[in-house]
N, CA, C and O atoms as CSV, one atom per row, in Angstrom:
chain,resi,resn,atom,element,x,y,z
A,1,UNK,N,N,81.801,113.131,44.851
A,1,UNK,CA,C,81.593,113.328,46.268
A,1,UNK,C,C,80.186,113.878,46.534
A,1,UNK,O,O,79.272,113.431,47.228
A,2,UNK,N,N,80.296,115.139,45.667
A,2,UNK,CA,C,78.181,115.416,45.928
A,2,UNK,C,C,77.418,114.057,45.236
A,2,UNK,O,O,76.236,114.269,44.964
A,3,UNK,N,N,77.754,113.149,45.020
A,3,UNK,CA,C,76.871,112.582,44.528
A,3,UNK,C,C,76.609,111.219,45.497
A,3,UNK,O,O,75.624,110.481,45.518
A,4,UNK,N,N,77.877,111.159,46.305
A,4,UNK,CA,C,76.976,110.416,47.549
A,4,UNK,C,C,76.754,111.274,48.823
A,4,UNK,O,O,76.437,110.702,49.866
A,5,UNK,N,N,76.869,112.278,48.795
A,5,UNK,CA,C,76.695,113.045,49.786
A,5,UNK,C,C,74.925,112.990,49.569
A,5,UNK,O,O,74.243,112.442,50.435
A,6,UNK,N,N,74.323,113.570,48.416
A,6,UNK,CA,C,72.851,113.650,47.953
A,6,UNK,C,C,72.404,111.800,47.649
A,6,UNK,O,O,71.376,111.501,47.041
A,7,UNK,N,N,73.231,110.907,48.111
A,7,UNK,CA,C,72.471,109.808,47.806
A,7,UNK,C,C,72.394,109.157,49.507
A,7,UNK,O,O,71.680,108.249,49.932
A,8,UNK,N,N,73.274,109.893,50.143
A,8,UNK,CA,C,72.852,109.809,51.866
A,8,UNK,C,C,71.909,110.461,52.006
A,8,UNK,O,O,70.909,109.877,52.423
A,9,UNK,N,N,71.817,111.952,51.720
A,9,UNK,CA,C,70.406,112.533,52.465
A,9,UNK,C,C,69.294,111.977,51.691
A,9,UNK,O,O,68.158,112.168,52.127
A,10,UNK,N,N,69.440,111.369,50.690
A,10,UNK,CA,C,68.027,111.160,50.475
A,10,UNK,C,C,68.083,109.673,50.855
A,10,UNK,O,O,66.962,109.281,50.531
A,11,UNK,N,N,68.731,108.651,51.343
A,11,UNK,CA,C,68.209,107.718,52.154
A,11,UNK,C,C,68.164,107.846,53.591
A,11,UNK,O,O,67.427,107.078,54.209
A,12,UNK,N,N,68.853,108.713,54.217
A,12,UNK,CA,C,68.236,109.430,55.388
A,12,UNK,C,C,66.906,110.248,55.727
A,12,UNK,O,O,66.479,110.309,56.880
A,13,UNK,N,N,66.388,110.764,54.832
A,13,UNK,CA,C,65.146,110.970,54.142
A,13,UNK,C,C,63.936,110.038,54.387
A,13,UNK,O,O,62.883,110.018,55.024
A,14,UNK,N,N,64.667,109.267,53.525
A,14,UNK,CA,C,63.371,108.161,53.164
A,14,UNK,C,C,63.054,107.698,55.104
A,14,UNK,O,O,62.018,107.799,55.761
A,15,UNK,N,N,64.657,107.121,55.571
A,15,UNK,CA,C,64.141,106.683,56.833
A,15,UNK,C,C,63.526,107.418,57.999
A,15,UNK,O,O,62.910,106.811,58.876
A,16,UNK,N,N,63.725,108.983,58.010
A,16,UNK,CA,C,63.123,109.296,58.836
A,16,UNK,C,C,61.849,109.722,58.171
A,16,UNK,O,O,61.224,110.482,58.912
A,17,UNK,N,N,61.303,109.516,57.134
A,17,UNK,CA,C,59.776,109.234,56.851
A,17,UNK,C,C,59.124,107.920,57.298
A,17,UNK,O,O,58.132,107.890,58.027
A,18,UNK,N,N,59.760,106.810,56.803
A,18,UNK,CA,C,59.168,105.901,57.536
A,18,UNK,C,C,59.217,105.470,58.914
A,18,UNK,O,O,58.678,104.428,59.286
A,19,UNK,N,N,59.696,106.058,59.494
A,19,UNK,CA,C,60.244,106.313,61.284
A,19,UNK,C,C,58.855,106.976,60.997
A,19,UNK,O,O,57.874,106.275,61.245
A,20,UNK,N,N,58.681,108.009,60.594
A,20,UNK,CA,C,57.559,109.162,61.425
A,20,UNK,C,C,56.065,107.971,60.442
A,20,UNK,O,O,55.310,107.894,61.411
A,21,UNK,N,N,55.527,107.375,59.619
A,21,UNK,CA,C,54.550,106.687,59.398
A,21,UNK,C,C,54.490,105.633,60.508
A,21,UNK,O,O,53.435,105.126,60.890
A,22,UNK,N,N,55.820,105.313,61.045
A,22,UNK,CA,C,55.469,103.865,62.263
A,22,UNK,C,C,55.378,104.269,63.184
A,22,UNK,O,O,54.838,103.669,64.112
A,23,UNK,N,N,56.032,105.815,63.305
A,23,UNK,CA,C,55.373,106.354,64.954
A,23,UNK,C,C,54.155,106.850,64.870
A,23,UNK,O,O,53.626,106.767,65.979
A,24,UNK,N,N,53.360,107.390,63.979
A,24,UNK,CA,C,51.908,107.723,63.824
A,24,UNK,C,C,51.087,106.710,64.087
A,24,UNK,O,O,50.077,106.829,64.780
A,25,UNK,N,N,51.639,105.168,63.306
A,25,UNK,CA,C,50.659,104.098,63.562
A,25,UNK,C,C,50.617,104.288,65.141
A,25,UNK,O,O,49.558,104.533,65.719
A,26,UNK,N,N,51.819,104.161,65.797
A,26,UNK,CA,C,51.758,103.436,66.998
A,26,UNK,C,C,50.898,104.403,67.982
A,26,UNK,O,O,50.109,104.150,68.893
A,27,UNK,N,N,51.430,105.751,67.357
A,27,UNK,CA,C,50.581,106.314,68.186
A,27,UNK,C,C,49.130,106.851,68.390
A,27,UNK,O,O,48.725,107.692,69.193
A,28,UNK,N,N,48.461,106.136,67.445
A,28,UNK,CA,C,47.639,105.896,67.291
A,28,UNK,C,C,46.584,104.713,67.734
A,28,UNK,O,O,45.385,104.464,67.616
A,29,UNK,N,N,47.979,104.033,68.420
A,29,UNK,CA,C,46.891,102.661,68.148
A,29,UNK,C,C,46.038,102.620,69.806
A,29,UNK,O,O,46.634,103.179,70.727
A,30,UNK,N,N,44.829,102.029,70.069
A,30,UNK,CA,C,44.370,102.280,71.396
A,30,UNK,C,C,44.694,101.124,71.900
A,30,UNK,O,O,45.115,100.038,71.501
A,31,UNK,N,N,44.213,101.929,73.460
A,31,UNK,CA,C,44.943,101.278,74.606
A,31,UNK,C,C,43.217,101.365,75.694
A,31,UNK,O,O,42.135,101.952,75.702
A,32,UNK,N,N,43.943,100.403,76.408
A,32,UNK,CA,C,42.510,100.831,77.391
A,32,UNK,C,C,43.249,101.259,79.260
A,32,UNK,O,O,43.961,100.690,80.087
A,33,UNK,N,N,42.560,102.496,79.140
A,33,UNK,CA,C,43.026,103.285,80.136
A,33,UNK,C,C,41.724,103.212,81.503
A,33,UNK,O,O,40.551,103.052,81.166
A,34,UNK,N,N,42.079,103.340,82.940
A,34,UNK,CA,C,41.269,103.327,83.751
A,34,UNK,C,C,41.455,104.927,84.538
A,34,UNK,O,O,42.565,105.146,85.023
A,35,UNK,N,N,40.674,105.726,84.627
A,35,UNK,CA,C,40.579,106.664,84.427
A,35,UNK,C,C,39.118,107.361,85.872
A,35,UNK,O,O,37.911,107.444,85.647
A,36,UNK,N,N,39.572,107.595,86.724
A,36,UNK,CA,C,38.438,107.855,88.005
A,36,UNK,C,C,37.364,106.524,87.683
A,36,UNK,O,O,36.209,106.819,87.372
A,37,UNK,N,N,37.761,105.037,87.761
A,37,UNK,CA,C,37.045,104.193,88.088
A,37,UNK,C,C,36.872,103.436,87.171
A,37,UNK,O,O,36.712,102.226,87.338
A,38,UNK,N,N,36.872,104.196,85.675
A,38,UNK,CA,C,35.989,103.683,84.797
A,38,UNK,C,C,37.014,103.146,83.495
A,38,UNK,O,O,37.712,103.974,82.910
A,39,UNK,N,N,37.028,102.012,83.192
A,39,UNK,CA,C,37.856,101.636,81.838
A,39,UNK,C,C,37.494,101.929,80.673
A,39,UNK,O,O,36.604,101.275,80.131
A,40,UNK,N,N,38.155,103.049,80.000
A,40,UNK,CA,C,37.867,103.419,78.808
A,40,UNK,C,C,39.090,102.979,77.658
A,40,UNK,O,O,40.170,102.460,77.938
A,41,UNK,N,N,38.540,103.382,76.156
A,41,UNK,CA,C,39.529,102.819,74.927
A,41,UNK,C,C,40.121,104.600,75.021
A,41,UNK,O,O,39.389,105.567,75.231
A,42,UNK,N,N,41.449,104.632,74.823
A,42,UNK,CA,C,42.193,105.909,74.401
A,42,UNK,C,C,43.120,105.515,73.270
A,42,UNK,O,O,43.559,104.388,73.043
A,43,UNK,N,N,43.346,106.648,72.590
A,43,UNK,CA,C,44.407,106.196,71.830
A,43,UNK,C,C,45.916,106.282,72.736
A,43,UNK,O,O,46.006,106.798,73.850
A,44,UNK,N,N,47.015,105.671,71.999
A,44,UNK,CA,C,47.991,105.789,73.102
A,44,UNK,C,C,48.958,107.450,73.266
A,44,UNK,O,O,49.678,107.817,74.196
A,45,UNK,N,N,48.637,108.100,72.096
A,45,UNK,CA,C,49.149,109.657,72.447
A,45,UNK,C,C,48.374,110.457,73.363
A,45,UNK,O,O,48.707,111.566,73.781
A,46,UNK,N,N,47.139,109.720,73.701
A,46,UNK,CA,C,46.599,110.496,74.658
A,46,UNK,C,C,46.792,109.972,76.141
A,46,UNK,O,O,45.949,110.300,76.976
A,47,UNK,N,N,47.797,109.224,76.486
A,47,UNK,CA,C,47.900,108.613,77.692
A,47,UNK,C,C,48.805,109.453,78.431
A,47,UNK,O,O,49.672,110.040,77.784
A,48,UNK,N,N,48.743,109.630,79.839
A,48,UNK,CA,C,49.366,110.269,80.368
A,48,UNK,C,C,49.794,109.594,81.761
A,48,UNK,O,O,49.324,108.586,82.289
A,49,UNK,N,N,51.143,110.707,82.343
A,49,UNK,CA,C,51.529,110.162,83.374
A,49,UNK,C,C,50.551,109.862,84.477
A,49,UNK,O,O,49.660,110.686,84.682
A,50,UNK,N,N,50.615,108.858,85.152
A,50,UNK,CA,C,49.734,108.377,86.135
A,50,UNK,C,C,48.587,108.108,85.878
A,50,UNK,O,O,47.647,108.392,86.619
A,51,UNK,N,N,48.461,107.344,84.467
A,51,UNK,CA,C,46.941,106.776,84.424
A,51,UNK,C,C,47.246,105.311,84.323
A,51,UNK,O,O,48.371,104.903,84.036
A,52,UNK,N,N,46.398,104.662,84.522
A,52,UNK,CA,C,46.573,103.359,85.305
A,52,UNK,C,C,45.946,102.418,83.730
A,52,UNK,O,O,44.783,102.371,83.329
A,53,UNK,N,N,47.519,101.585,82.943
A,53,UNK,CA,C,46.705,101.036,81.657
A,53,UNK,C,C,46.304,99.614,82.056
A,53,UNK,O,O,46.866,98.996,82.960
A,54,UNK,N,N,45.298,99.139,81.325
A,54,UNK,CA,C,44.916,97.831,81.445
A,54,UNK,C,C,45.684,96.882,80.734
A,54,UNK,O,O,45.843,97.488,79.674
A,55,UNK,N,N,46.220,95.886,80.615
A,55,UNK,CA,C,46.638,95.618,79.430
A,55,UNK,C,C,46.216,93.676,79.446
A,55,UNK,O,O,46.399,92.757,80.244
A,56,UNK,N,N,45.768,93.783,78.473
A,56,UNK,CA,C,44.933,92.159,78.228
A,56,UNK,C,C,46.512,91.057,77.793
A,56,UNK,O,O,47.639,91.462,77.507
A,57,UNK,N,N,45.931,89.390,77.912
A,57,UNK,CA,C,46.745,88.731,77.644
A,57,UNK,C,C,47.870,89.130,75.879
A,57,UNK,O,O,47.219,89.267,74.843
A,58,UNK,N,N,48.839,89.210,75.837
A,58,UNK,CA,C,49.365,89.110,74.266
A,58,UNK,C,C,48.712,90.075,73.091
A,58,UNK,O,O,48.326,89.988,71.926
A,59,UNK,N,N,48.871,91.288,74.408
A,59,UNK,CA,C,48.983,92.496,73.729
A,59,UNK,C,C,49.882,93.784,73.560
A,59,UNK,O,O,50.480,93.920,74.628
A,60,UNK,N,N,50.103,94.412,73.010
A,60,UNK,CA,C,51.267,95.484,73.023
A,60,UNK,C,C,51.008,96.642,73.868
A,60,UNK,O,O,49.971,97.238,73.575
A,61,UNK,N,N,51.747,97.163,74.937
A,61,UNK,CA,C,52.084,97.722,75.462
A,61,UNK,C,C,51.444,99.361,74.745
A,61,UNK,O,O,52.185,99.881,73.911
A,62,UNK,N,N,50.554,99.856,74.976
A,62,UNK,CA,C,50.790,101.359,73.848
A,62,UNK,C,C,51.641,102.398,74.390
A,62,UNK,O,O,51.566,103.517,73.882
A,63,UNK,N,N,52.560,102.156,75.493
A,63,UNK,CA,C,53.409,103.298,76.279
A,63,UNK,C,C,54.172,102.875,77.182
A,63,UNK,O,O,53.706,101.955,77.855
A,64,UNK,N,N,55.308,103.268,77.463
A,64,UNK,CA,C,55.654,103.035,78.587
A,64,UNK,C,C,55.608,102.710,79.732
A,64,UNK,O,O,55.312,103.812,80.194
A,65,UNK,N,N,55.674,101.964,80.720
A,65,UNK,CA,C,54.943,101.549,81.993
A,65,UNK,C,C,55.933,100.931,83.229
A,65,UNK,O,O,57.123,100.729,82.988
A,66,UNK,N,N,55.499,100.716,84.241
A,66,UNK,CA,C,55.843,100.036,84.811
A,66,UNK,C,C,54.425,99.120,85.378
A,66,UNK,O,O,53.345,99.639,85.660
A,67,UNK,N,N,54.799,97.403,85.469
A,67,UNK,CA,C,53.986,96.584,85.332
A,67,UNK,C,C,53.802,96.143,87.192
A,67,UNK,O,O,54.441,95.394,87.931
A,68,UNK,N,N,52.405,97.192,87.430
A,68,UNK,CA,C,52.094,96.776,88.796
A,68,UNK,C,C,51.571,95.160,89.450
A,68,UNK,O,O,51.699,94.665,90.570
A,69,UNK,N,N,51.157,94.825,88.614
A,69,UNK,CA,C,50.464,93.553,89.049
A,69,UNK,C,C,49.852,92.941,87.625
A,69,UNK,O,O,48.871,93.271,86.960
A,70,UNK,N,N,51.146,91.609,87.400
A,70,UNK,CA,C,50.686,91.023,86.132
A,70,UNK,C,C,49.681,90.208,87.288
A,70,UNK,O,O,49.662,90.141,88.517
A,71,UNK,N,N,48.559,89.420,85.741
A,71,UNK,CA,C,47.243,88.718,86.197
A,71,UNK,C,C,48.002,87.153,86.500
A,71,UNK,O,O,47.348,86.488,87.303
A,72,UNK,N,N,49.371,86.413,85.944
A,72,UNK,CA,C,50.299,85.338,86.193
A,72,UNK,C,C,50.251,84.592,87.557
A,72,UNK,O,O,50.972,85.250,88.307
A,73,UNK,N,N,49.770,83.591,88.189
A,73,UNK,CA,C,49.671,83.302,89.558
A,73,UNK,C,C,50.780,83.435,89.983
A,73,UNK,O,O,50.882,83.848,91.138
A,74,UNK,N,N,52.112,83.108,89.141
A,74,UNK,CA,C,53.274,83.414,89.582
A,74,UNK,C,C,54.041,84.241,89.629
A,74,UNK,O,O,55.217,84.083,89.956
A,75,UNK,N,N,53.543,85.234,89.325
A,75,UNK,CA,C,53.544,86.581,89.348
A,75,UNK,C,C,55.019,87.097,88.282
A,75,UNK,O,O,55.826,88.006,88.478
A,76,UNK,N,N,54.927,86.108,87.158
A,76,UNK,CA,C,55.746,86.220,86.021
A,76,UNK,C,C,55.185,87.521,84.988
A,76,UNK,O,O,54.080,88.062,84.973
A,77,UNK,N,N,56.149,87.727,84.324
A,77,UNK,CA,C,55.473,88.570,82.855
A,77,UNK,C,C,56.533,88.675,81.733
A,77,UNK,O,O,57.620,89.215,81.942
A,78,UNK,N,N,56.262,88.258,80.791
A,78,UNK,CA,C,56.880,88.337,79.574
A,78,UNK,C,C,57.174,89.814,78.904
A,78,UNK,O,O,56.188,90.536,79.052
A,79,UNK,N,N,57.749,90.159,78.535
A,79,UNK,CA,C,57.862,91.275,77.864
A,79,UNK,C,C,58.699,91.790,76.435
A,79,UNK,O,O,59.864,92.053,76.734
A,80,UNK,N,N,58.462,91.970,75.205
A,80,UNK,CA,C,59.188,91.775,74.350
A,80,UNK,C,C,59.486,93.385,74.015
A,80,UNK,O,O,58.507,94.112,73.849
A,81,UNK,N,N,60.842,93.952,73.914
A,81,UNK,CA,C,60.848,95.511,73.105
A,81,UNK,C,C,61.008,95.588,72.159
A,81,UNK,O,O,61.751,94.888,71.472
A,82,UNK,N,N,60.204,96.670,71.768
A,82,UNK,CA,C,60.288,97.162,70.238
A,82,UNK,C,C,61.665,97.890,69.842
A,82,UNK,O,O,62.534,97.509,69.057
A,83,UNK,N,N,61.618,98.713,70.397
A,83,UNK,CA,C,62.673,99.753,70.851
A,83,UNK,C,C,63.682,99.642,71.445
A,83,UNK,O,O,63.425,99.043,72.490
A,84,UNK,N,N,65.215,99.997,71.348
A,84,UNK,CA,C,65.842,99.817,72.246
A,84,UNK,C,C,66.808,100.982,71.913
A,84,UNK,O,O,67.314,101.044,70.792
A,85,UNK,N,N,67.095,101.985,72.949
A,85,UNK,CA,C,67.799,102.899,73.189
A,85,UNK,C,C,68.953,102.957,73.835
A,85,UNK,O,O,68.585,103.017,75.008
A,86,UNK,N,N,70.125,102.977,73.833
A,86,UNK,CA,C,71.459,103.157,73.757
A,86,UNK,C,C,72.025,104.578,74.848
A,86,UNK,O,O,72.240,105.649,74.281
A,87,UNK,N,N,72.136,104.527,75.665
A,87,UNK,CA,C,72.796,105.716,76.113
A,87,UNK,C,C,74.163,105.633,76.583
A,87,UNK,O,O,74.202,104.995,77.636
A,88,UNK,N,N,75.427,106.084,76.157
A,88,UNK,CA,C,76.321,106.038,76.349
A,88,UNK,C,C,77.129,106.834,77.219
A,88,UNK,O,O,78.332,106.598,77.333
């Protein structure tokens, strides 16, 4: 019995290590933020509520959003999640 008890935590282990290496990438990765006028590169942990992101054709999202005005004449937008959260 201890011996899968210690062969769960250590693959529970392993996954929330590689959980925390894919959330570092991501949060890391930049984004381009518009910011009093001006479009700058941020990374995406530095984005905050109410800054306005740019986001180019068939690119990833670095945060959460809601999508004011895709560039689509038809005013379509694709969207694929990474993530998907469960609340019961």
């Amino acid at each position: 019995m201890a011996f899968i008890f210690s062969l769960t935590a250590a693959k529970e282990a392993a996954d929330d290590y590689f959980r925390y290496k894919a959330d570092k990438k991501a949060n890391e990765r930049p984004g381009y933020v518009i910011r009093h006028g001006v479009k700058m590169t941020t990374a995406s942990q530095d984005i905050s509520v109410g800054d306005l992101v740019d986001l180019e054709n068939n690119c990833e999202a670095p945060c959460d959003l809601v999508i004011l005005k895709p560039s689509d004449e038809n005013g379509g937008c694709f969207i694929q999640v990474l993530y998907t959260i469960c609340i019961f």
